[in-house]
C-alpha positions, 0 to 999 in steps of 0.5 A: 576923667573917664574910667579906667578899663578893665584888668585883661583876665576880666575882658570878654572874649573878643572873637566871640563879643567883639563890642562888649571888649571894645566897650571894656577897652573903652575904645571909641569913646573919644570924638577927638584925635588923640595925640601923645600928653607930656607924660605919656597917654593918650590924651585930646589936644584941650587935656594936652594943653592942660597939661602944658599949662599946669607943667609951666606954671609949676616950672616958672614956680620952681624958676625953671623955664617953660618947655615947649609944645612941641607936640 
């Protein structure tokens, strides 16, 4: 997992060091196209599948069934 950005009074100003705030926001990290995960972040199609996966496995578990991926 990567780490968590920085609390918003510690970034550096981003008119005056815009690649140090994008840094800090970790912005352009990921090479892949982000889509929206089954808990609400922003995550890549291998760690949204993984969250599918794990989500029914726990659902067929607990005797439920399986959501679907929709996304």
């Amino acid at each position: 997992m990567s780490k968590k950005s920085k609390p918003d009074h510690k970034l550096p100003n981003k008119e005056k060091h815009p690649q140090k705030y994008a840094m800090a926001k970790k912005s352009g990290r990921s090479t892949h196209v982000l889509k929206k995960g089954i808990f609400g972040t922003m995550v890549t199609e291998k760690m949204y599948r993984a969250q599918v996966s794990n989500k029914n496995r726990a659902r067929a578990k607990a005797g439920l069934p399986a959501i679907e991926e929709t996304n």
